[in-house]
C-alpha positions as CSV (number, residue, x, y, z in Angstrom):
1,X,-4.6,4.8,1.2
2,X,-4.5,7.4,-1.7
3,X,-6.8,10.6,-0.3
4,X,-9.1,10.6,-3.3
5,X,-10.6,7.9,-1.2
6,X,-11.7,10.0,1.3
7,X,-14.1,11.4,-0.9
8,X,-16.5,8.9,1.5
9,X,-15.7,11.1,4.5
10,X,-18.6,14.0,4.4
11,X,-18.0,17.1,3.9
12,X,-19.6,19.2,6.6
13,X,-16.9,16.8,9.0
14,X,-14.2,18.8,7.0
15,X,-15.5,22.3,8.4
16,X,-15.4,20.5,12.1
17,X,-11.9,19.7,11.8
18,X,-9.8,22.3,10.1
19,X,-10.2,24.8,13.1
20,X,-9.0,21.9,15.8
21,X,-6.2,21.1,13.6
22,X,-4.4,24.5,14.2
23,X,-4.1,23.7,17.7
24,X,-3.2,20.1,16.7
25,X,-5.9,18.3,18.7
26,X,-7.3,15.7,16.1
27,X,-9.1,13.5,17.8
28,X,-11.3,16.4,19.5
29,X,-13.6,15.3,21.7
30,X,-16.7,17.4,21.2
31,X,-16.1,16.0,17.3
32,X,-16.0,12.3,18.7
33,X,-19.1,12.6,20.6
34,X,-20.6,14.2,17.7
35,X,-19.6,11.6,15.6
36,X,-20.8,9.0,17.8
37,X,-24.3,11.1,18.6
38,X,-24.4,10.1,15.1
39,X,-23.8,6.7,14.8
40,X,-26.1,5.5,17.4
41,X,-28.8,7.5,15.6
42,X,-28.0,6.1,12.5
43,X,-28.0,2.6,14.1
44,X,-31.3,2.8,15.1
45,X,-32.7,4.2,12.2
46,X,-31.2,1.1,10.3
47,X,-32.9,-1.0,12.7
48,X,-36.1,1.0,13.1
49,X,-36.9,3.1,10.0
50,X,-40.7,2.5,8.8
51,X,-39.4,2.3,5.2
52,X,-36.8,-0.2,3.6
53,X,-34.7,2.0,1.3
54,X,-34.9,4.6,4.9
55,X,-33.3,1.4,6.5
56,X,-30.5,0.8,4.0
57,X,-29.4,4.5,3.8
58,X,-29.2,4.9,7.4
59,X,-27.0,1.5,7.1
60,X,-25.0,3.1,4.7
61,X,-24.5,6.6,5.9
62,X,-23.3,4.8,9.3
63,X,-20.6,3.2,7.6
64,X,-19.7,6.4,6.4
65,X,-19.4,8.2,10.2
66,X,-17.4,5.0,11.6
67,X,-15.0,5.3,8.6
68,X,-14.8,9.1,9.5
69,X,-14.5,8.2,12.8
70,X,-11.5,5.7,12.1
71,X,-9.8,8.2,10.1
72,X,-9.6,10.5,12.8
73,X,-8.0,8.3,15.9
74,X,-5.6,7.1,13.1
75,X,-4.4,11.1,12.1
76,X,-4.1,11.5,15.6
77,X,-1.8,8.6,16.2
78,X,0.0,9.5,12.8
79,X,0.4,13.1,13.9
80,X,1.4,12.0,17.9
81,X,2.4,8.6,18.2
82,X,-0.2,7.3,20.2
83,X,-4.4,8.4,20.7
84,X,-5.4,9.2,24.4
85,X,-6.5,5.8,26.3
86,X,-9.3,7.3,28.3
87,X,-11.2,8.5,24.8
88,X,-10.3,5.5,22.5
89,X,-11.9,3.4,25.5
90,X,-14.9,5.4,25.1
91,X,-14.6,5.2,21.4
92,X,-14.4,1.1,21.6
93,X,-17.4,0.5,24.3
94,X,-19.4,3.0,22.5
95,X,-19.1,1.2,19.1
96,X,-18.9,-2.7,20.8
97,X,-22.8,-1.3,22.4
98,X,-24.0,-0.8,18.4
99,X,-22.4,-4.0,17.0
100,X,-19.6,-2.4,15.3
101,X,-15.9,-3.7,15.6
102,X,-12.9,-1.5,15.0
103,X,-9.4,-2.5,15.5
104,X,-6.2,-1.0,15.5
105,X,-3.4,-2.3,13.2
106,X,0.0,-0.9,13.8
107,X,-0.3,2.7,12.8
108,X,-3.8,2.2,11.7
109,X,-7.2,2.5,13.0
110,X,-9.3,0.2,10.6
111,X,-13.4,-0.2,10.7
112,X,-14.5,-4.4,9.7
113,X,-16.9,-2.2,7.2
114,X,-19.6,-4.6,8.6
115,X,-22.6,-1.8,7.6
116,X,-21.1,-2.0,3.4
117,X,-21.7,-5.8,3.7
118,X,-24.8,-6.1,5.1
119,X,-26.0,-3.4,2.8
120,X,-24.8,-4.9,-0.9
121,X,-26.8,-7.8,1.4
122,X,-30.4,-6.4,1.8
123,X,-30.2,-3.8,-1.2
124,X,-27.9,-5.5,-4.2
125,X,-29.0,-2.8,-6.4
126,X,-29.5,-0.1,-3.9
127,X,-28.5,3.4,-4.9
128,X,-25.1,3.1,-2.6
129,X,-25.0,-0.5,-3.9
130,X,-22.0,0.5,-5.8
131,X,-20.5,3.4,-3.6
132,X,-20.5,0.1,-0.8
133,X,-18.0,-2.0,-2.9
134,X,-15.9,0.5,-3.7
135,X,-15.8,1.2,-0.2
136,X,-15.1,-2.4,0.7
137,X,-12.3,-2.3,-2.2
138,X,-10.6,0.5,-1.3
139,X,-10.4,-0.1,2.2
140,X,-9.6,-3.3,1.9
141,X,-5.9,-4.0,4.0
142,X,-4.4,-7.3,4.1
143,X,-1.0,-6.8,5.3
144,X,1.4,-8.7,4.4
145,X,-0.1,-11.9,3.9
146,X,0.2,-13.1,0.8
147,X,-3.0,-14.7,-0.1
148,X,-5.0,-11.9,1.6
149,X,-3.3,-9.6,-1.1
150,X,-3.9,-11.9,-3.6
151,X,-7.4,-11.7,-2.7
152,X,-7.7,-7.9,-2.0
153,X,-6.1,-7.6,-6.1
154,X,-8.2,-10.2,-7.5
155,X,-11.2,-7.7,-6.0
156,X,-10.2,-4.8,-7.3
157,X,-9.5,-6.5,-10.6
158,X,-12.9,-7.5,-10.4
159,X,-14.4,-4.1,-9.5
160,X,-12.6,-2.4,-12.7
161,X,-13.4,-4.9,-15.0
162,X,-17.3,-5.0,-14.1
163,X,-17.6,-1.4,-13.0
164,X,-15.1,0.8,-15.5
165,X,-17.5,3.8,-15.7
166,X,-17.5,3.9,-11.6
167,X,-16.7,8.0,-11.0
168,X,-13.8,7.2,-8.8
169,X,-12.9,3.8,-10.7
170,X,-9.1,5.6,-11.2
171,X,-8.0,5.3,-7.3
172,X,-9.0,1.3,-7.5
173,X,-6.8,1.3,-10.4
174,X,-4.0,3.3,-8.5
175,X,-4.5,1.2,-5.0
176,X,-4.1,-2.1,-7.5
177,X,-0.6,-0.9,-9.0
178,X,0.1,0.1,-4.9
179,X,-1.2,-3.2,-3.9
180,X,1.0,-5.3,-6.3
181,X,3.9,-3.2,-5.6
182,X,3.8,-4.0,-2.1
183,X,2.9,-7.7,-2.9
184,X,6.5,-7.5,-4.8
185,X,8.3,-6.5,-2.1
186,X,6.9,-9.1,0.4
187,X,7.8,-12.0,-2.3
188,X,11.4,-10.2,-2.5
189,X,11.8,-10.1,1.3
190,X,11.3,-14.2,1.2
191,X,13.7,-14.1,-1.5
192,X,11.1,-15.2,-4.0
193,X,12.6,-12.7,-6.8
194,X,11.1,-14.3,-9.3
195,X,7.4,-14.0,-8.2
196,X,8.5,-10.2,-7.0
197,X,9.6,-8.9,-10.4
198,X,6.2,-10.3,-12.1
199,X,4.6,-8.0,-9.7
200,X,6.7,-5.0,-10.5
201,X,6.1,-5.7,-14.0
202,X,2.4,-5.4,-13.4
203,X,2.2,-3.0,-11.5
204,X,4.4,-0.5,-14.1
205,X,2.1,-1.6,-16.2
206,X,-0.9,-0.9,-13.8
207,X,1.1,2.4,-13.7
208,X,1.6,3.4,-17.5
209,X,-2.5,2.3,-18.2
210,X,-3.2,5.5,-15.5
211,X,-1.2,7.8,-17.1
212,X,-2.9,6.8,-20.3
213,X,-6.2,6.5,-19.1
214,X,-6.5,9.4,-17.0
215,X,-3.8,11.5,-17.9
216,X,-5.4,14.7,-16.3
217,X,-5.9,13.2,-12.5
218,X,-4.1,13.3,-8.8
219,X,-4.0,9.5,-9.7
220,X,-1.8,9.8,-12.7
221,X,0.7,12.3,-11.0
222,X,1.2,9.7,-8.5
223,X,1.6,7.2,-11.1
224,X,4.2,9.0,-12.9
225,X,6.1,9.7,-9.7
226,X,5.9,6.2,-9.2
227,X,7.4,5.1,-12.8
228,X,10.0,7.6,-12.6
229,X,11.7,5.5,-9.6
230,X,14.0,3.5,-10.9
């Protein structure tokens, strides 16, 4: 997942962390319960707000703290190998009280993003309406199953065609030309060469219309780096 992403994750979170991170002890746990002090607050204002739109925001701004959450235990098991049992547990049966499923896919702590859906549900043309399915497409991880990829690029082909003005529109385009590259190399490793160099052909091209597009963003840099391997 390109960073730019994060640009979900708030900021004040940012000022939490960079002190803890010089003593390399991510997953702090005064910032978890913090985090989760949230969530359940958040939760029940979703639930419990007098006004609608007071309802959706809370909805949406507690997708936001789980996928800030997420990020966290999966920097700490990036940075150490593995996330402390005793808080993850915590973590898991704190969440599974609210209603909200996390999961942890090999190196990857990943969130079901169950509060984006159920917002584009109740408020299509909410003011996060828009910030929820990029969201959705950018988090979006199939794996390596082939017509869950197929499905995840079809999405984000969707969201740039119907949305180009979107502010962060460029890192859908980037994690599309990602998406089909690594869609290549799961048709080359079932020896379906064919398939895997129409990928790689789309996604260069995916690549060049970045550099062309955006020519001045973090997106193109990594584009370039990209079409400079041979």
């Amino acid at each position: 997942m390109v960073q730019a992403l994060r640009s979900l994750t708030v900021a004040a979170l940012f000022c939490f962390i960079c002190p803890v991170l010089a003593f390399d002890i991510i997953l702090d746990p005064q910032i978890v319960s913090r985090l989760l002090a949230e969530i359940a607050k958040l939760s029940d204002e979703s639930k419990s707000a007098p006004k609608p739109q007071d309802r959706e925001a809370a909805l949406y701004e507690m997708g936001e703290r789980v996928l800030d959450l997420t990020d966290l235990m999966t920097q700490d098991l990036e940075s150490h190998g593995f996330n402390d049992a005793n808080l993850v547990g915590v973590i898991e049966r704190r969440l599974k009280e609210r209603g909200i499923a996390i999961s942890k896919s090999k190196a990857e702590w990943q969130y079901d993003m169950a509060a984006f859906r159920e917002y584009i549900r109740v408020a299509p043309n909410g003011p996060r309406a828009l910030d929820a399915r990029y969201a959705l497409v950018g988090f979006d991880e199939p794996g390596d199953d082939i017509a869950a990829l197929q499905k995840s690029i079809a999405a984000k082909e969707r969201f740039i065609r119907d949305y180009p003005k979107y502010g962060d529109v460029s890192v859908v385009e980037l994690l599309l030309a990602q998406q089909r590259t690594h869609l290549a190399r799961v048709y080359e490793a079932r020896h379906q060469n064919t398939l895997g160099a129409e990928q790689r052909k789309l996604a260069r091209e995916r690549y060049e219309r970045i550099v062309r597009l955006y020519p001045k963003s973090e997106e193109a840099e990594t584009a370039r780096d990209a079409l400079s391997v041979k």
